[in-house]
C-alpha positions in Angstrom: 0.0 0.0 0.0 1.2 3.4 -1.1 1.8 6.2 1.3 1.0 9.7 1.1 2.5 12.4 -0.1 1.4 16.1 1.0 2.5 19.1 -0.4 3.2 22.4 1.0 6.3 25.2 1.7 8.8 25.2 3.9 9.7 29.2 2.9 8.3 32.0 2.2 9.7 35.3 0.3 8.0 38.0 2.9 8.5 41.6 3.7 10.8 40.5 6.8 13.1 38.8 4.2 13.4 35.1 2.9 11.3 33.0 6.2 11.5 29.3 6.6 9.5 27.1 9.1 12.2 24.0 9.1 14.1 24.0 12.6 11.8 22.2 13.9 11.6 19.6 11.0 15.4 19.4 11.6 15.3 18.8 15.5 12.7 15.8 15.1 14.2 14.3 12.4 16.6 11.1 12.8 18.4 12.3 10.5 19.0 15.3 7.9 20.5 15.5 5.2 21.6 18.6 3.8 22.4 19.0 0.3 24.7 21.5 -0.6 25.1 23.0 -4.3 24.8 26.4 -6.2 21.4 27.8 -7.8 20.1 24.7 -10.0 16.9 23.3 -10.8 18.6 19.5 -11.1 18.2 18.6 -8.0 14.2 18.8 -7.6 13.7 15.8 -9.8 15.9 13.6 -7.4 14.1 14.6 -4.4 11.1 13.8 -6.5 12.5 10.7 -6.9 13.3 10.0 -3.9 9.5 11.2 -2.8 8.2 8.6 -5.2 10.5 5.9 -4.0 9.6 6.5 -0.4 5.5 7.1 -0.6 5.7 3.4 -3.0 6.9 1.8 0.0 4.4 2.7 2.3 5.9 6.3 4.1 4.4 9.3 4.1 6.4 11.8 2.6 6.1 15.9 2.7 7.1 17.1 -0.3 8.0 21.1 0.2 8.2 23.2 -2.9 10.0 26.5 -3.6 7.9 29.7 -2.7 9.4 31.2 -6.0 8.7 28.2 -8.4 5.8 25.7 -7.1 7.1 23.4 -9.1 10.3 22.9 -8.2 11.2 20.8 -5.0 13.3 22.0 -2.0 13.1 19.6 0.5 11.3 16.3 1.2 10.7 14.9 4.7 9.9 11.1 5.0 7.7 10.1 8.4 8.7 6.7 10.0 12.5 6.4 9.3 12.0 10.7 10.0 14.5 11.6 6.9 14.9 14.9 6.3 16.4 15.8 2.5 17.0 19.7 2.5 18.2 22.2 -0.6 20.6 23.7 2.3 22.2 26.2 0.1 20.2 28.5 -2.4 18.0 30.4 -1.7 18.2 29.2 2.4 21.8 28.8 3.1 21.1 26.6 6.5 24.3 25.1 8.1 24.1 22.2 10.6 25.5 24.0 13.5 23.0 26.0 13.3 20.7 23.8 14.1 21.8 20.7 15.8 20.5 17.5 15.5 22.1 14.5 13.3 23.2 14.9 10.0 24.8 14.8 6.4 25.8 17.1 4.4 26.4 16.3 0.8 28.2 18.6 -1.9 27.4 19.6 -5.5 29.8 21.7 -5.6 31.9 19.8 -7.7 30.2 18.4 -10.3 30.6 20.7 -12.5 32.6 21.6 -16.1 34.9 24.1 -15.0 35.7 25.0 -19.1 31.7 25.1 -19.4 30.9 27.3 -16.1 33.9 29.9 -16.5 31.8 30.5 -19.8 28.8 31.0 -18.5 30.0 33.1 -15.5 29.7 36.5 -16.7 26.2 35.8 -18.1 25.6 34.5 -14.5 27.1 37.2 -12.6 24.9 39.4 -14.9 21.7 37.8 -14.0 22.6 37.4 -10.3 22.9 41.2 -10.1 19.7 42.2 -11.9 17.9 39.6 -10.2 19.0 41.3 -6.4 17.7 44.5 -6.9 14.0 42.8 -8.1 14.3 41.2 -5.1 14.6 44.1 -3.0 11.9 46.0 -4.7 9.6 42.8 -4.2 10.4 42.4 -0.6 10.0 46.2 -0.1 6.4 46.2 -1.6 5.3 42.8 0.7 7.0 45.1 3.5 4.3 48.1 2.3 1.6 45.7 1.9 1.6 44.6 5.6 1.8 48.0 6.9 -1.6 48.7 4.9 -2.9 45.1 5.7 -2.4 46.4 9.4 -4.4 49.5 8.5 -7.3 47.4 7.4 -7.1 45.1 10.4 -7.4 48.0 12.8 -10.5 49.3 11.7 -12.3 46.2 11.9 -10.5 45.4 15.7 -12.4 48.6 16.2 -15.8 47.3 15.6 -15.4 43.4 16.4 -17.4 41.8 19.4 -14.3 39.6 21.1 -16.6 38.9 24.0 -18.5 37.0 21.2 -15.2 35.9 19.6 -14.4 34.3 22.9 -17.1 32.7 23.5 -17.0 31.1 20.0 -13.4 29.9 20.8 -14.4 28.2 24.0 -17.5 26.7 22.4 -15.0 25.2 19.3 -12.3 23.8 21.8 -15.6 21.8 23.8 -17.1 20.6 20.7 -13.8 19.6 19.6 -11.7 18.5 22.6 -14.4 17.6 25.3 -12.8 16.1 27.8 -10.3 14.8 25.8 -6.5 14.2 27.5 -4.5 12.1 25.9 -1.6 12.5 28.5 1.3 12.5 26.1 3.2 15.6 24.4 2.0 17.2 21.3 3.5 16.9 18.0 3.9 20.2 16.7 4.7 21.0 13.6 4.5 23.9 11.0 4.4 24.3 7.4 4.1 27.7 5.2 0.7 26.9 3.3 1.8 29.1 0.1 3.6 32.1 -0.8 3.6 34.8 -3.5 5.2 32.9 -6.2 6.1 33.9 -10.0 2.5 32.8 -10.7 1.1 35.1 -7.9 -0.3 33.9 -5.2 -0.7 29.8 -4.7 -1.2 27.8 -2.1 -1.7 24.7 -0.9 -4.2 24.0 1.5 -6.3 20.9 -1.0 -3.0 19.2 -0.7 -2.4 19.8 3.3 -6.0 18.5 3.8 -7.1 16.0 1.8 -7.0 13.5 4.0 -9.1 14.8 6.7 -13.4 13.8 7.7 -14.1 17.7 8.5 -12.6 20.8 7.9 -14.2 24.2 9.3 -13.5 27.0 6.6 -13.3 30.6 8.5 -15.1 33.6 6.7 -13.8 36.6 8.4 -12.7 40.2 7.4 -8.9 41.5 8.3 -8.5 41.8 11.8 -11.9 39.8 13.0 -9.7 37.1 15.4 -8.8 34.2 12.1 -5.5 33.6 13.5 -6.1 34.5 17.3 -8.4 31.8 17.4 -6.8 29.3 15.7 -3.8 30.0 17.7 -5.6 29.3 20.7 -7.4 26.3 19.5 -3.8 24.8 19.0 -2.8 26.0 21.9 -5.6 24.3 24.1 -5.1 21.1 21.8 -1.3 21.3 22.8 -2.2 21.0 26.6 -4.0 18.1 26.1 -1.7 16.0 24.6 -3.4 16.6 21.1 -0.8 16.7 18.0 -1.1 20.2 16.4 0.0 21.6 12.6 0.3 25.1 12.1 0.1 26.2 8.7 1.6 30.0 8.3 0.8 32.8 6.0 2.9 33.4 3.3 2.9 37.3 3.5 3.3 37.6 7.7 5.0 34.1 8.9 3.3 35.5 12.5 0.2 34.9 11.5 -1.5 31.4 11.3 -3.7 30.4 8.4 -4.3 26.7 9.5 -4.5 24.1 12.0 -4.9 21.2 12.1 -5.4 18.5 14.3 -4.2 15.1 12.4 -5.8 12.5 15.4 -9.2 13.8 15.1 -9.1 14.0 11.5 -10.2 18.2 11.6 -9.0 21.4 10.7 -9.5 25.1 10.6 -8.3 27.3 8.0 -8.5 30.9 6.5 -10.8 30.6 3.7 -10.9 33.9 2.4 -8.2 36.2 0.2 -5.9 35.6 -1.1 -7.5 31.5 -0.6 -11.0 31.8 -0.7 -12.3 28.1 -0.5 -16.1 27.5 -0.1 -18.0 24.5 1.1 -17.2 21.4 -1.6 -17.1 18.1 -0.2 -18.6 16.1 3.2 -17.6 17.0 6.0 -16.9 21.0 5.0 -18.6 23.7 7.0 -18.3 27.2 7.0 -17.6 29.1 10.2 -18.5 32.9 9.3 -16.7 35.5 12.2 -18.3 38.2 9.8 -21.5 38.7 12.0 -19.0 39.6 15.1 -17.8 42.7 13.2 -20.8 45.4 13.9 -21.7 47.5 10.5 -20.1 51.0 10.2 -20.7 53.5 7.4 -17.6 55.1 9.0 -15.3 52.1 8.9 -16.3 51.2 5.3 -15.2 54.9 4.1 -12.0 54.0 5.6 -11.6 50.5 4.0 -13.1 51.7 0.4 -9.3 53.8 0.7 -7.4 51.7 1.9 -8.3 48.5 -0.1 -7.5 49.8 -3.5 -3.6 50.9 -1.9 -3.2 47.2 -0.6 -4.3 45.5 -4.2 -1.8 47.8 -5.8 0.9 47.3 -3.4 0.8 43.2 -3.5 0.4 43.7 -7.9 4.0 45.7 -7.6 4.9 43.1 -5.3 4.1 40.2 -7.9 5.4 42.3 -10.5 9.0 42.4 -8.8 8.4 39.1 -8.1 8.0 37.8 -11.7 11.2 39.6 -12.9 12.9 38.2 -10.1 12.0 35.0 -11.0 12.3 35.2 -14.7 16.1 35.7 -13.4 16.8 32.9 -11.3 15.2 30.5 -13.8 17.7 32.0 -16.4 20.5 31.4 -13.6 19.7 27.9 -12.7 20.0 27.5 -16.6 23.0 28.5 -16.7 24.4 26.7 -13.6 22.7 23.1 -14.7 24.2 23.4 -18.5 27.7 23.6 -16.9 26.7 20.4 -15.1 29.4 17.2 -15.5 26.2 14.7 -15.9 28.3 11.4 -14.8 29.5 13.3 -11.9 26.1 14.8 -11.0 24.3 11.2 -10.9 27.4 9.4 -9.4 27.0 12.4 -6.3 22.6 12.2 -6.2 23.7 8.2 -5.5 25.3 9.4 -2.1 21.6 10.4 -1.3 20.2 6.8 -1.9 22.4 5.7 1.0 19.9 6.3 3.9 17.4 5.0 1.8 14.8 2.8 3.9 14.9 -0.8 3.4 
């Protein structure tokens, strides 16, 4: 019997900078393996492979793609034998020291032409220069879009009923939980449900949840309490013993767009932009914190001003983002033509090595 495979991110390009959820994949894993190399797209389809050789045998395997190009792979993690196989160099340069935890670390360094990459170099260095300063304009706009996303929040914190809010919290963790202790620690982990991508925005919440009997899809405004209550639904599930995945937002790794609670086969997530989801299969049920959020003709001036700056902001932030990755495809080009191909698969070999039997 196959296993699964589940796909999601493990970074995110945000206004903060370059964010990745995978220290904590790293300090439960048996072991990790991170692979070293410059920019190249060559390496995704061995992880895939590797995915495909794993989920055959029965493991569930979590696939992470690249925030920049969804369908390249990063990273894949392997549950049983808890393998971790990590793209540690470009665009997250992680180091095991940093860290801890057991590992490998596996070069690709040198499996390349040298006569073949000293003539692509300048063409490289080229694109490596133009594609910084898109970068920076990109990451500048996603820093101007979360100020004005924090505009819009505050007016509706303004007008929301959090007595109500709290009560709907403490309702949801009885239905869920009951009296449910299962005197044990939680798993935790997190994943990065999607990420502003050359294709805009994409996520990957049908993926994360496929598998699950019910999933509660939130309606809610900016600011109405999405995250602050899923926060403290996985917080209360985390008491009890109750395994707990957070799924972050793409745009503000602070905020939470999913949980998910794997034993009881149930999740919550943010249904609305930039993933609006509705109602589709058994077991789906919408959870609407609109109603909490009293009308104002006052607030809605506001909004009407500020919603137009935001959906301008993110466009010049996908804009960036496009040239930026226009660039790094050319780049990884570059790099994987100037690869020595006998030396390239006798290296991915070195990665079979912890293969499970």
């Amino acid at each position: 019997m196959n296993g699964k495979l589940t796909e999601s991110m493990g970074t995110a390009y945000t206004g903060g900078g370059l964010s990745h959820k995978y220290e904590h994949l790293i300090q439960q894993a048996t072991t990790t393996v991170f692979i070293k190399s410059p920019p190249t797209f060559a390496l995704s389809s061995i992880l895939n492979e590797l995915a495909v050789y794993y989920v055959k045998r029965g493991y569930d395997v979590d696939r992470f793609r690249s925030p920049l190009h969804v369908e390249k792979t990063d990273g894949i993690y392997v549950k049983g034998p808890e393998l971790f196989y990590i793209a540690a160099s470009y665009p997250v340069p992680l180091e095991p020291t940093d860290l801890g935890g057991k590992h490998r670390v596996v070069s690709f360094y040198d499996v390349y032409d040298e006569t073949k990459l000293r003539a692509n170099n300048p063409q490289i260095a080229g694109h490596l220069e133009e594609a910084a300063t898109y970068l920076e304009k990109a990451l500048a706009a996603l820093t101007e879009a979360k100020a004005i996303h924090d505009e819009w929040e505050n007016v509706n914190i303004r007008r929301m009923d959090w007595q109500a809010h709290e009560a709907k919290i403490q309702s949801l963790a009885s239905e869920l939980f009951g009296t449910l202790d299962l005197r044990k620690d939680s798993a935790v982990s997190h994943r990065i449900i999607g990420s502003l991508s050359s294709k805009g925005a994409h996520d990957f919440l049908p993926s994360i949840t496929k598998s699950l009997k019910r999933r509660i899809l939130i309606k809610a405004l900016p600011g109405t309490g999405k995250s602050t209550m899923m926060k403290a639904l996985g917080e209360e599930a985390e008491k009890r013993g109750i395994d707990v995945l957070y799924g972050w937002c793409g745009l503000d790794t602070g905020s939470i767009d999913l949980v998910q609670f794997p034993e009881l086969s149930v999740c919550l997530f943010d249904a609305t932009e930039p993933h609006v989801y509705e109602a589709e299969r058994e077991g789906d049920e919408i959870l609407d914190l609109v109603a909490m959020c009293a009308p104002s003709e006052k607030a809605e001036q506001e909004i009407d001003e500020i919603r137009p700056r935001y959906k301008e902001t993110i466009a010049n932030a996908a804009g960036y983002m496009q040239s930026y990755a226009r660039l790094t495809s050319l780049i990884d080009a570059g790099m994987d033509s100037a690869l020595d191909q006998k030396a390239f698969h006798g290296k991915a070999e070195m990665l079979t090595e912890l293969l499970a039997p």
